[in-house]
C-alpha atoms as an extended CHARMM CRD file, in Angstrom:
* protein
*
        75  EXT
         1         1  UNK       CA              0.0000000000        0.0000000000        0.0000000000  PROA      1               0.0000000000
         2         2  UNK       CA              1.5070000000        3.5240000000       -1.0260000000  PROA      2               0.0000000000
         3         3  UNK       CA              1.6420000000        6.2290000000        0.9840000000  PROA      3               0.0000000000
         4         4  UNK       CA             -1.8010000000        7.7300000000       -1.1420000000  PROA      4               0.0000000000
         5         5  UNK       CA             -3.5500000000        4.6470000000       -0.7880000000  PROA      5               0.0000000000
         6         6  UNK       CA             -3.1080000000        4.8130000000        2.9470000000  PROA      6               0.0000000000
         7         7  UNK       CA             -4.4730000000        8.6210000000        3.2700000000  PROA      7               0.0000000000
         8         8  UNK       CA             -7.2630000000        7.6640000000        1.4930000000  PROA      8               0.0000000000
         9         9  UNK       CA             -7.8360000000        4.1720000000        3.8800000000  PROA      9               0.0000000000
        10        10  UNK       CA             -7.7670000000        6.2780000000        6.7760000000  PROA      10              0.0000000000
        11        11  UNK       CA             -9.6700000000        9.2600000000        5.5210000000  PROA      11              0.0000000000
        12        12  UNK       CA            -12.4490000000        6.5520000000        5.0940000000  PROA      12              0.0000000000
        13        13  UNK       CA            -12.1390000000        5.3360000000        8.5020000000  PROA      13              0.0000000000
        14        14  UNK       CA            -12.3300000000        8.5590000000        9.9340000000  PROA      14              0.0000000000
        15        15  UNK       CA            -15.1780000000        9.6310000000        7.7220000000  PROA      15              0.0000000000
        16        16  UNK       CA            -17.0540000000        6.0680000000        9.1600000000  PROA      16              0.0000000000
        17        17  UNK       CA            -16.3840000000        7.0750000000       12.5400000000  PROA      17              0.0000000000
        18        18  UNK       CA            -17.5890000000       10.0370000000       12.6330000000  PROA      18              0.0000000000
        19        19  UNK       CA            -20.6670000000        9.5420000000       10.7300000000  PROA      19              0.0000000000
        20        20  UNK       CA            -21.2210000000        6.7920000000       13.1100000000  PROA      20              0.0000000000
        21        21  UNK       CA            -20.9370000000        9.3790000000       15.8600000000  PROA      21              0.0000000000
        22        22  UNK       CA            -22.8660000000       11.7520000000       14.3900000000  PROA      22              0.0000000000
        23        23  UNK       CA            -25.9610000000        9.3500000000       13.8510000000  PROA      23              0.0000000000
        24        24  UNK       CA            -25.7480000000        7.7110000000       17.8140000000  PROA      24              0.0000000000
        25        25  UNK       CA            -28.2390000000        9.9550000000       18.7840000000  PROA      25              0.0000000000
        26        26  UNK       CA            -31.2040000000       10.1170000000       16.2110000000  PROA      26              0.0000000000
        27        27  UNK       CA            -32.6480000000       13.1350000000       18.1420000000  PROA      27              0.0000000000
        28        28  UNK       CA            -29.6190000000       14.8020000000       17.7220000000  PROA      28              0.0000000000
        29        29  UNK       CA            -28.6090000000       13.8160000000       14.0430000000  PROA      29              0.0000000000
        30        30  UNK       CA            -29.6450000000       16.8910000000       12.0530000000  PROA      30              0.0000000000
        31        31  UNK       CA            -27.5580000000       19.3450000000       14.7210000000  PROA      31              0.0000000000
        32        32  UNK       CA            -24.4350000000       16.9970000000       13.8740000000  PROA      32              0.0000000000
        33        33  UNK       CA            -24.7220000000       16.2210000000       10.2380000000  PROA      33              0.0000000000
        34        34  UNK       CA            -23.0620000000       19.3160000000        9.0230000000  PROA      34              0.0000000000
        35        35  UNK       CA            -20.2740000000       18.7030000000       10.7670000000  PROA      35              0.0000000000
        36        36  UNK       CA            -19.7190000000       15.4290000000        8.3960000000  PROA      36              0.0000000000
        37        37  UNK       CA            -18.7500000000       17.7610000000        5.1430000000  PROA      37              0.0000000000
        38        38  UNK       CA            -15.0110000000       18.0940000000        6.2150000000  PROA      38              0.0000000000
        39        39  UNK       CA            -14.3170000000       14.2690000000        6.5830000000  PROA      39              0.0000000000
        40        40  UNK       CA            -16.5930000000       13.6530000000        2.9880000000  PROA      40              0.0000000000
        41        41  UNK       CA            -14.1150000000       16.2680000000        0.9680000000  PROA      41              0.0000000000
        42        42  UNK       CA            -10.9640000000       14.5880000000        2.7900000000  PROA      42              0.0000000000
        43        43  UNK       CA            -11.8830000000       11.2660000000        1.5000000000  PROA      43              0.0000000000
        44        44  UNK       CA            -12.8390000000       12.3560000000       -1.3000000000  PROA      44              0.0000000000
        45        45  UNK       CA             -9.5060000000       14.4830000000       -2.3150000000  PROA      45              0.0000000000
        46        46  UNK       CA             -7.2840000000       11.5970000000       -0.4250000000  PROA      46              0.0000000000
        47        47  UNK       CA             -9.5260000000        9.0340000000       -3.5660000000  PROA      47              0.0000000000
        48        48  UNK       CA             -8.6120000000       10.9620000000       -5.8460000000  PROA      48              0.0000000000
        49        49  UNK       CA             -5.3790000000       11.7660000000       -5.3840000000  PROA      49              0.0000000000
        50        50  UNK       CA             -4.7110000000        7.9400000000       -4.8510000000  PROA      50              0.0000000000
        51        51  UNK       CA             -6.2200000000        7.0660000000       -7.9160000000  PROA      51              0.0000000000
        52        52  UNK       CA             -8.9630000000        4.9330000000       -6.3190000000  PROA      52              0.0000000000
        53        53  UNK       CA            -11.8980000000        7.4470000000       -7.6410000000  PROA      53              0.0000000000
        54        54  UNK       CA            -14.0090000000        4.1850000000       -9.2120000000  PROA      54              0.0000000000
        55        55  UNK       CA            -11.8460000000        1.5020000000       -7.9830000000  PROA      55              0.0000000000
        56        56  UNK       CA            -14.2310000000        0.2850000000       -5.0850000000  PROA      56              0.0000000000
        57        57  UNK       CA            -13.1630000000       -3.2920000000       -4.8660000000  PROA      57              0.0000000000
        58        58  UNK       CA             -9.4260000000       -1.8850000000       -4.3830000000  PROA      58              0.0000000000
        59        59  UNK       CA             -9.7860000000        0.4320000000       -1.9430000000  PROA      59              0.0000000000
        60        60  UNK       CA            -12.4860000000       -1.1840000000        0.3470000000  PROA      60              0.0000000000
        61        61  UNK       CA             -9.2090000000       -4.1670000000        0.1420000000  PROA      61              0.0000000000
        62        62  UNK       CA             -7.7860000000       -1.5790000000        1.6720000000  PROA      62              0.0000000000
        63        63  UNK       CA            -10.0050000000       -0.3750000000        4.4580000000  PROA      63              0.0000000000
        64        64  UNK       CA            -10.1570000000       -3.5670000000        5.3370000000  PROA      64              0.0000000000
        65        65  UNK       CA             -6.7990000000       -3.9910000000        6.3140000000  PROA      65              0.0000000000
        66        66  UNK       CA             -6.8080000000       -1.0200000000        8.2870000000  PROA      66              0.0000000000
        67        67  UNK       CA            -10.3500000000       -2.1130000000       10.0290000000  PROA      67              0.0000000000
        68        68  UNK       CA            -10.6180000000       -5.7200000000        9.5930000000  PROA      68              0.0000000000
        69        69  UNK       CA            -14.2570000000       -5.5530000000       11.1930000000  PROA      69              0.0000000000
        70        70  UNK       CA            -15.4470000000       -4.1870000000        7.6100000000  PROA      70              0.0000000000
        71        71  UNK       CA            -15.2690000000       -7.8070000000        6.2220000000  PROA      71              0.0000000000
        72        72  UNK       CA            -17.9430000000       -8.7790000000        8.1710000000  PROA      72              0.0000000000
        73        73  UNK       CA            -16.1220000000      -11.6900000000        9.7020000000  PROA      73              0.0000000000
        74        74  UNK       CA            -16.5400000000      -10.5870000000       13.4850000000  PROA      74              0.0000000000
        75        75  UNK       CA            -20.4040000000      -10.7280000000       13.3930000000  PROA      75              0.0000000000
């Protein structure tokens, strides 16, 4: 994994987590929601700039070795 590919792994995971955080509370989602659009334009850049724009099978290889969870094995 390069050091692009990485950025964009981990820009994902953050994204994830926060999003997660933001939607724990239902009551509370639409006050946190905004706060999502600066982890959606990192990913997005740190895709692009990795060259994983489109290349979904790739990078979710990827996140997965960063978060192993994501392949669904733990459930």
């Amino acid at each position: 994994m390069h050091h692009e590919e990485l950025a964009a792994a981990r820009a994902y995971v953050r994204l994830l987590e926060a999003t997660r955080a933001a939607l724990a509370e239902p009551d509370e989602a639409p006050l946190y929601l905004s706060l999502l659009a600066s982890p959606m334009a990192e990913a997005d850049g740190a895709l692009r700039r990795a060259g994983l724009f489109g290349n979904e099978a790739r990078f979710f290889d990827l996140v997965r070795s960063l978060q192993p969870s994501m392949s669904g094995s733990d459930r």
